[in-house]
Each structure stands twice: as C-alpha cells, then as structure tokens.
C-alpha positions as CSV (number, residue, x, y, z in Angstrom):
1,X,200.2,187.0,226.6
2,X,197.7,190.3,227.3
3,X,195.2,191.1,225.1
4,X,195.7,193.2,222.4
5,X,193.0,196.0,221.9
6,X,190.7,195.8,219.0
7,X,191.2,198.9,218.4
8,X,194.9,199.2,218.1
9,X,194.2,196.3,215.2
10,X,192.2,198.3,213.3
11,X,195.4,198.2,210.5
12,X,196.5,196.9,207.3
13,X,198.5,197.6,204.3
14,X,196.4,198.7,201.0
15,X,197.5,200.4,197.9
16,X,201.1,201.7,199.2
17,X,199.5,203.2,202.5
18,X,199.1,202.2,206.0
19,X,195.2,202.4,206.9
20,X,193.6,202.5,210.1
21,X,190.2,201.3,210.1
22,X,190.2,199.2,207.2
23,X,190.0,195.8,208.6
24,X,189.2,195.1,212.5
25,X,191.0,191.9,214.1
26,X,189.1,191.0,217.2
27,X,190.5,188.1,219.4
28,X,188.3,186.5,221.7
29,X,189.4,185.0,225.3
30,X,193.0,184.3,225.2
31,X,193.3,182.9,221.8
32,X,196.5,183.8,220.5
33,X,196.6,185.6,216.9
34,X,198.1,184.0,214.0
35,X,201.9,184.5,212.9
36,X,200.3,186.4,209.8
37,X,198.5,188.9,212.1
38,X,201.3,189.4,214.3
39,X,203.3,190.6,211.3
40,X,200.3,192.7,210.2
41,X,199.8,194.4,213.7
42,X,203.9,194.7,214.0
43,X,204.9,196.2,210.7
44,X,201.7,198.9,211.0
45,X,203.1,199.9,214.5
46,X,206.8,200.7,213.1
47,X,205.2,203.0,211.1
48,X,202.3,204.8,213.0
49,X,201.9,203.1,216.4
50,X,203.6,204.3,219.5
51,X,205.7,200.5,220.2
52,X,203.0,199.1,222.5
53,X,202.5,196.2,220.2
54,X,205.9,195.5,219.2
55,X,206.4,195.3,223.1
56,X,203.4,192.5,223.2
57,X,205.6,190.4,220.5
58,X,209.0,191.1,221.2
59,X,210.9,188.3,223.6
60,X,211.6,189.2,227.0
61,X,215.1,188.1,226.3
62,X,215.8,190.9,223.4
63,X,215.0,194.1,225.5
64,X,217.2,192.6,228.5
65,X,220.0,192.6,226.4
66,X,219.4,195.8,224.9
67,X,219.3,197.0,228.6
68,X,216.3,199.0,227.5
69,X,213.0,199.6,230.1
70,X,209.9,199.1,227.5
71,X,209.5,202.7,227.8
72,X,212.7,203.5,226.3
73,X,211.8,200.8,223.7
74,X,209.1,203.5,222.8
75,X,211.5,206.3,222.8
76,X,213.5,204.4,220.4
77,X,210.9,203.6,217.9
78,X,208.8,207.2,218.1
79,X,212.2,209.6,219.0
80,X,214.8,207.5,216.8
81,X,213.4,205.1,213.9
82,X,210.3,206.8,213.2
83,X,212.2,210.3,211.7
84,X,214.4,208.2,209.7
85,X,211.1,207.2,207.9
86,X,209.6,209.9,207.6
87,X,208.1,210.3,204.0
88,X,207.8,206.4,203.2
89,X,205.5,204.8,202.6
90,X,204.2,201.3,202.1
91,X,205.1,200.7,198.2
92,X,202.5,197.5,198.3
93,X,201.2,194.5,200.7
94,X,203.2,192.8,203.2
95,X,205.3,189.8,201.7
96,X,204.5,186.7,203.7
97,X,206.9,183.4,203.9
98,X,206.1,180.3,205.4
99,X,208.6,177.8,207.0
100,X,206.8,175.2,208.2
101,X,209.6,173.4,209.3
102,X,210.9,176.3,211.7
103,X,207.7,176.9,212.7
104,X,208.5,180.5,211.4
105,X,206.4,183.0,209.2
106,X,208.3,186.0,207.2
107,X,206.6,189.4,206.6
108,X,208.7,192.0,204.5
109,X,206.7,195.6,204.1
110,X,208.8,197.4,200.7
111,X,208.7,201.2,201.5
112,X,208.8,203.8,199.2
113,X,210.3,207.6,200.2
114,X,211.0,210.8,198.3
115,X,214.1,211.1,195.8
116,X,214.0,207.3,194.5
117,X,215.0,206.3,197.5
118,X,214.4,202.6,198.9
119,X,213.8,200.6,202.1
120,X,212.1,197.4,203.4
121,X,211.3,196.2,207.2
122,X,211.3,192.5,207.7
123,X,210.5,190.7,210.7
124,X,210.1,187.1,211.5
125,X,207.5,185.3,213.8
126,X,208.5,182.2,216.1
127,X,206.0,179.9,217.5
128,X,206.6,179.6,220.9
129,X,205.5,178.4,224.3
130,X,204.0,181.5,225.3
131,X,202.8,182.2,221.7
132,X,203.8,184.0,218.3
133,X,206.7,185.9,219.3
134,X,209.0,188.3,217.4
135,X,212.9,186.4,216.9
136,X,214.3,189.6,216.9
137,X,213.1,193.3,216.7
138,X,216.3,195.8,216.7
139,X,218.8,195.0,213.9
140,X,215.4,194.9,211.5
141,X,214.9,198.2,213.1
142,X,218.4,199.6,212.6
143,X,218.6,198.0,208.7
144,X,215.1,200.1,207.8
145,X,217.3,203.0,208.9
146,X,220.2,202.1,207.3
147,X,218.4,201.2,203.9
148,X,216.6,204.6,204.1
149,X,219.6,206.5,204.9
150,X,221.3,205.5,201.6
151,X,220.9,208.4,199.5
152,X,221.8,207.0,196.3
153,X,218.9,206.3,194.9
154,X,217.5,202.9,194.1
155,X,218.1,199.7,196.7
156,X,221.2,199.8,198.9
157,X,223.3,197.4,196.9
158,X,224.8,194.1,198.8
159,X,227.9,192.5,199.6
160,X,231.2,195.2,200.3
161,X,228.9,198.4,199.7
162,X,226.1,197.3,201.9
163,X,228.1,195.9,205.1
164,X,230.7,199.7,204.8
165,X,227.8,202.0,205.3
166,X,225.7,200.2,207.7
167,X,228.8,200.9,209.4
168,X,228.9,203.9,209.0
169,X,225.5,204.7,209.9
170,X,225.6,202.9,213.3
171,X,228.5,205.7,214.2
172,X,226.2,207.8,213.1
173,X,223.1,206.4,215.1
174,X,225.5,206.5,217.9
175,X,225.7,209.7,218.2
176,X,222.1,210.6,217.0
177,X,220.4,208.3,220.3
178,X,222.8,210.1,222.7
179,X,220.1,212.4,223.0
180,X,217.4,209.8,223.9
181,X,219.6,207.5,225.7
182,X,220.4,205.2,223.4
183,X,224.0,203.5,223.6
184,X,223.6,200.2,222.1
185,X,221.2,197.8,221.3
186,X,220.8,193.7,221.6
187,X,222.1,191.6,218.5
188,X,221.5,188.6,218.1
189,X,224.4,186.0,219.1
190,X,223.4,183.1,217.1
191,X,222.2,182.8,213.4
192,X,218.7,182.0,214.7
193,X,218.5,184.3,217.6
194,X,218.3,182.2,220.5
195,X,220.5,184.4,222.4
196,X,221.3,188.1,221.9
197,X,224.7,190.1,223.5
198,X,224.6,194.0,224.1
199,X,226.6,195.8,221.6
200,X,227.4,199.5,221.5
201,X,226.9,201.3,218.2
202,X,230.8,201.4,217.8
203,X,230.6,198.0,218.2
204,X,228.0,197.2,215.7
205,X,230.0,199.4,213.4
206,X,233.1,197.7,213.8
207,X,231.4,194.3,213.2
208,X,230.2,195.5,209.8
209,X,233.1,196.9,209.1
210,X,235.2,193.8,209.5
211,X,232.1,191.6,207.6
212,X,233.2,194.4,204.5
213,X,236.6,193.7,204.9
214,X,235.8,189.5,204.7
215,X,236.7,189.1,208.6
C-alpha cells in the first residue's frame, strides 16, 4: 500500500462540516491505518478531495470492472458525483459499525442540502491481505446521488418507491456521464462483493426496475 500524505489527512467531520486541519493523522513506516481512519480519510475525499485517496482504498478488482483508468475514476467523482452534492453538508459525525466477525467496519456520513432535502454515503472497510480496503466504492457513490436527487423532501422512502427512481436516475446518469465518458460502472456480483460484473446505466436501471416490480 503507498503512503498516504499527512497532509491529505488533515480531515474530519465536526459540527455538520468537513474541516481540514482539524485533526492530523500521521502514519509512520508502512503501518497500515486503521478501518476507522480509512473511513475518515474516504468519506472527507467524496466531498472535498480530488479521488486520490479513494483510489489508495478501493480494490484493484472494482475499477477493472468498471473499465475505468484511475484517472477517469477522478473525473467521475470531481466532474460527476461531486455536482450532485453540491450544497450538502455533513449533518453530524461519521456513524461507525463494527463486525468483528467479518472483519468489517461501517462508516455512514448523514448529509444535509438545501430544501429539506436528504442523503447519506456509506462505505464499508475489509481487512485484507494487502490491508484495509474499500468492498466496494461505486453503487455507494451512485445511491448518495440518487438519495440527493430525490426532491421530495425528507429521506427517499424504501421498498417500491426507493428501487423505481434509482431507476430512473441511472437513465438519467446515463446520459449525464456521456459527457465525461462514463458508460457504466462495476456492481457488485455477489451480496458481499467478492466479485463485481460491468453494467451499463441502462442496465443498472433495468435491475432496479425489476427489484420494484418483485423480480
């Protein structure tokens, strides 16, 4: 794993707002962080960084499938998630979760834009062989859009309602990452991730689309 500057861990969560500068996380030699900082350092570069550090995290496996170099990771964050946040903001701390027996820490961030409207960004950290790693970085990505793109006010709901306009909004993020290059992105192909499969936005949509309609 490289190192990860000090000064691109210089983040943390306080009071509804991302900070820089408010606590410094230095690693010495090659001592991995912890699955808590990793979710820390993750979450803040969603929302200000520029990807690097979601590309130190995220498994080799996920941006293969999502036939994506890591600079077009970049474009998708900065050129494609970041707009669809723009306004939100961190409504408190980062939710941690422990699973000890999956060797898995949670970290949800609750965001907070204009007009009552809702969103959260969840990821979960893996121990692995190499280190804390990511189990999966796009479909968390693609729900924070989805979730902020519901302009009803309040939470998207779950179940039917939930599943029909994440449909929706992947035709609509398919056309939107034309622009940028953006055809499809890698989904996971098991419950816990171990593999992922390419799917086109259409096909993303037509998955939720038959998960609405019970299939």
């Amino acid at each position: 794993m490289r190192a990860v500057p000090a000064s691109r861990l210089a983040w943390r969560f306080v009071g509804g707002l991302a900070l820089v500068g408010g606590i410094v996380i230095v690693y010495f030699g090659s001592r991995p962080p912890t699955p808590k900082q990793v979710l820390e350092i993750c979450l803040a570069d969603v929302l200000e960084g520029d990807g690097e550090d979601l590309l130190a995290f995220i498994r080799s496996e996920e941006l293969e499938a999502a036939k994506m170099s890591p600079d077009g990771f970049k474009r998708f964050l900065v050129s494609f998630v970041r707009p669809k946040l723009s306004g939100f903001k961190a409504a408190g701390p980062i939710a941690f979760e422990e699973f000890p027996d999956q060797a898995a820490v949670v970290g949800t961030v609750y965001l907070r834009g204009s007009e009552g409207r809702e969103s959260s960004l969840s990821f979960v950290v893996l121990e692995s062989d190499e280190g804390p790693k990511l189990r999966n970085v796009y479909m968390p990505l693609v729900l924070c859009c989805a979730f902020a793109d519901w302009q009803h006010g309040g939470p998207l709901p779950r179940g039917e309602m939930r599943s029909r306009h994440i449909s929706k909004m992947a035709e609509q993020y398919g056309t939107e990452s034309n622009a940028i290059g953006v055809r499809g992105i890698a989904y996971p192909g098991s419950r816990d991730a171990s593999n992922f499969v390419y799917m086109t936005w259409h096909a993303l949509a037509e998955h939720f689309k038959r998960l609405a309609e019970g299939g």
